[in-house]
C-alpha positions in Angstrom: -3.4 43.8 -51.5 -6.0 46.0 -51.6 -10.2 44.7 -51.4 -12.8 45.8 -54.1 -15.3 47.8 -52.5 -19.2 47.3 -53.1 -20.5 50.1 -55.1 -24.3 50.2 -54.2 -24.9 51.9 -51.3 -26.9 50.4 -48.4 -30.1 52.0 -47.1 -30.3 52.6 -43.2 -32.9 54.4 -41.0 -30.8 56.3 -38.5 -32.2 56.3 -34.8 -32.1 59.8 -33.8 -32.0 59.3 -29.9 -31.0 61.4 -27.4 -28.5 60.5 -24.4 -30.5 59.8 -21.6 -29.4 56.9 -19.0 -30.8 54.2 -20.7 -28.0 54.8 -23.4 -25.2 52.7 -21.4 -27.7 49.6 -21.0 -27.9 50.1 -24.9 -24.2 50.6 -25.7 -23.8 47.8 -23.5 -25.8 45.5 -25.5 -24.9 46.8 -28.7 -20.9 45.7 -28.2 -21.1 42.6 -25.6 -20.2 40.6 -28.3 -18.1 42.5 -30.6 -14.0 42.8 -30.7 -13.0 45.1 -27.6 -13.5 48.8 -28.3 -10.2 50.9 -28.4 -9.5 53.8 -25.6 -6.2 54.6 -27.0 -5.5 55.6 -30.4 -2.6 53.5 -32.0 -1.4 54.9 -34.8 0.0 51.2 -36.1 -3.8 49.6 -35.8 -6.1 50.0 -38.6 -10.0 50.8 -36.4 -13.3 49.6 -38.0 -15.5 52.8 -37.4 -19.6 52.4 -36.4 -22.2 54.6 -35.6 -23.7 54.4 -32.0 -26.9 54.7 -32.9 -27.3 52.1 -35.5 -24.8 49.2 -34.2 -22.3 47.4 -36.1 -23.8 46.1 -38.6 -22.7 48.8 -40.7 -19.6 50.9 -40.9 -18.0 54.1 -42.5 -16.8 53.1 -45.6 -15.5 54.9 -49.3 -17.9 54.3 -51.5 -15.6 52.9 -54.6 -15.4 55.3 -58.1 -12.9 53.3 -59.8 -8.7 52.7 -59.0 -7.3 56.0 -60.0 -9.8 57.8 -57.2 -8.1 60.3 -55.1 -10.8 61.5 -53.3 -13.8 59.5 -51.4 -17.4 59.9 -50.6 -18.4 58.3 -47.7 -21.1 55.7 -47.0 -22.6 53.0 -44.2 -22.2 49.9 -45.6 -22.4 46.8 -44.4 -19.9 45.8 -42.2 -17.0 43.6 -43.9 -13.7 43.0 -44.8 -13.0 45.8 -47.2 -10.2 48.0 -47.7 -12.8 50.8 -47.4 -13.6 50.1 -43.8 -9.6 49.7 -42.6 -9.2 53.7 -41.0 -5.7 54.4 -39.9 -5.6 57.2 -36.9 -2.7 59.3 -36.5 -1.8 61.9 -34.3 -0.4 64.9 -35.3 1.9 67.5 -33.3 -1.1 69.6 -33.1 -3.1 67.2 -30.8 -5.5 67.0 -33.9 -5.9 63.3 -35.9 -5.9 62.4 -39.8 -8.0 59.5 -40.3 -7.1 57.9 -43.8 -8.4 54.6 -45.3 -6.5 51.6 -46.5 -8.5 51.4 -49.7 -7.4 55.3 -50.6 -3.8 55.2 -49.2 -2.3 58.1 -46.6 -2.4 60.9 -48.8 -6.4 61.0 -48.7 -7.3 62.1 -45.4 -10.9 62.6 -44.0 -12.6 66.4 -44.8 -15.1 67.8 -45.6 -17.1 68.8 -48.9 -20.0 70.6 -50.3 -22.6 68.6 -51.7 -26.0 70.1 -52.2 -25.8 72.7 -50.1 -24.8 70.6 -47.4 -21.2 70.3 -45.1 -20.5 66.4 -45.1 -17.8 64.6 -44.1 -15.4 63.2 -47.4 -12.0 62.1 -48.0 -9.4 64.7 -50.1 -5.6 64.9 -50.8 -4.2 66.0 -47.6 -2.9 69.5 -47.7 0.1 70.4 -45.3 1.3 73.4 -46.2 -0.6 75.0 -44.6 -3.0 72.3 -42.9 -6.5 72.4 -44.5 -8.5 73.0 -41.2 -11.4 70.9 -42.2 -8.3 67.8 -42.2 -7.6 68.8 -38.4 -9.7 66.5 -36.5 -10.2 66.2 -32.8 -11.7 62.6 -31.0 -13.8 63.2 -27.9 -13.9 60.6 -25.5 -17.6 59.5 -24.8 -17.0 56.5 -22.6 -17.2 53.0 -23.7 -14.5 53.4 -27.0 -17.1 55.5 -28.5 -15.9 59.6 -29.9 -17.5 62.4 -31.1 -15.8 63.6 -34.2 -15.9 67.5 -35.2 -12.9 69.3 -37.3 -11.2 72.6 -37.2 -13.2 73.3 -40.8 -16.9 73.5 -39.0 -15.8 74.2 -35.7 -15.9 72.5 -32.1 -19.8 72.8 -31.9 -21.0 70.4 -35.1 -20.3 66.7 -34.8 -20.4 64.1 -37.9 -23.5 62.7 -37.4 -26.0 60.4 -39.7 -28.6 62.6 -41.2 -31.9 61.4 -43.4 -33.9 58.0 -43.8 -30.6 57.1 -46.0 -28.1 56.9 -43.8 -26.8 59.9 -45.3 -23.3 61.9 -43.3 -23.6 65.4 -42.6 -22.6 67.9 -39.7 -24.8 68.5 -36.8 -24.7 70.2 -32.7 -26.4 69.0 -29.7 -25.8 65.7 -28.1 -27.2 63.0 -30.4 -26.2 59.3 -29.7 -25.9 59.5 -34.1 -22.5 61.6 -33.1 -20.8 58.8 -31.8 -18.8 56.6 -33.1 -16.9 53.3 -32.1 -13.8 52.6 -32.9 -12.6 48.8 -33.0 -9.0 47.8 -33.4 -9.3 45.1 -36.8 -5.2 44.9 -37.7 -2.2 45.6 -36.8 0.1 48.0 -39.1 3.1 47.7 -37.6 4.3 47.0 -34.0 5.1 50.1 -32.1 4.3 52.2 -28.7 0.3 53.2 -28.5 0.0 57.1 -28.8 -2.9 58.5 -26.2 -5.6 60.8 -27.0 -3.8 63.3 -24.6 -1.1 64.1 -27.0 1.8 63.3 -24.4 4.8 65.0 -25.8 6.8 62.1 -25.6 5.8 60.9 -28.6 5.3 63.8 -30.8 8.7 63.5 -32.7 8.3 60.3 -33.4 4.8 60.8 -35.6 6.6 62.0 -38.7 8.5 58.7 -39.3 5.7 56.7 -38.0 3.5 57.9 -40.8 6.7 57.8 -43.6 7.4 53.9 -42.4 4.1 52.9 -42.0 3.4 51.5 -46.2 
């Protein structure tokens, strides 16, 4: 069973701070009191995704275009129990993550997309054959269960970030604490072994039929 998304976006001013050491007193504070956040990816755990820099309150969700969608713009929306906000990361044999949504199903996988000029993050049909680069996504540990997020589409030097006084998603470098995101485990999929960032190769073969017996 699937949860109907809000449609109107919510309005949030981003705070564009730098990492400086006052940033783990604030990361501290910002999840003391929140569900544990994740160090390993599991690729049978659905994650609740937030931005850093403007706290859980909100989180990355598809912003709803009817029941037939098969693609997704993205928005921060307010933090709730929507199918929008249940992300499902899987490793691939590449080292490299999909991140799909509950609402939107497997086979629409986070991308990116052109919108006025602009590089920003969206969710497409996955393309395998061959991989769409901009689907090939790498998690960088920053300490705390928080990730930079870049793709093989823009490169290793832009991170998804939250650009403009609208809490708008777009592509940026440097080290901005609007690049990370936290990732908190919100459901269980289906019981299995945890996969690690790392890649080890003892799991590899076994993504494939993870990802085929996972709906």
């Amino acid at each position: 069973m699937l949860w109907i998304l809000p449609t109107v976006l919510t309005y949030i001013t981003p705070r564009t701070l730098r990492k400086t050491s006052s940033v783990a007193h604030h990361r501290q504070l910002a999840y003391s009191s929140t569900a544990a956040m994740t160090t390993i990816i599991d690729p049978n755990t659905w994650y609740r995704i937030t931005n850093v820099a403007i706290g859980t309150s909100t989180a990355l969700d598809v912003i709803n275009t009817g029941s037939s969608s098969t693609q997704g713009p993205l928005q921060l929306d307010g933090t709730a129990n929507v199918s929008g906000q249940f992300w499902h990361i899987v490793l691939q044999p590449s080292c490299k993550y999909y991140l799909s949504t509950m609402f939107l199903g497997p086979g629409i996988t986070l991308s990116n997309a052109l919108f006025q000029n602009n590089t920003v993050p969206y969710l497409k049909p996955i393309e395998q054959n061959p991989p769409d680069p901009s689907q090939q996504w790498t998690l960088i540990p920053q300490g705390y269960g928080e990730y930079k997020l870049t793709n093989d589409g823009v490169g290793s030097d832009l991170f998804m970030d939250v650009c403009g006084s609208a809490g708008g998603l777009c592509f940026q470098s440097g080290d901005m604490l609007g690049q990370d995101w936290a990732l908190a485990a919100i459901g269980i999929i289906s019981p299995s072994d945890p996969l690690n960032p790392d890649c080890p190769l003892s799991h590899i073969n076994s993504i494939s039929s993870t990802i085929a017996n996972l709906y």
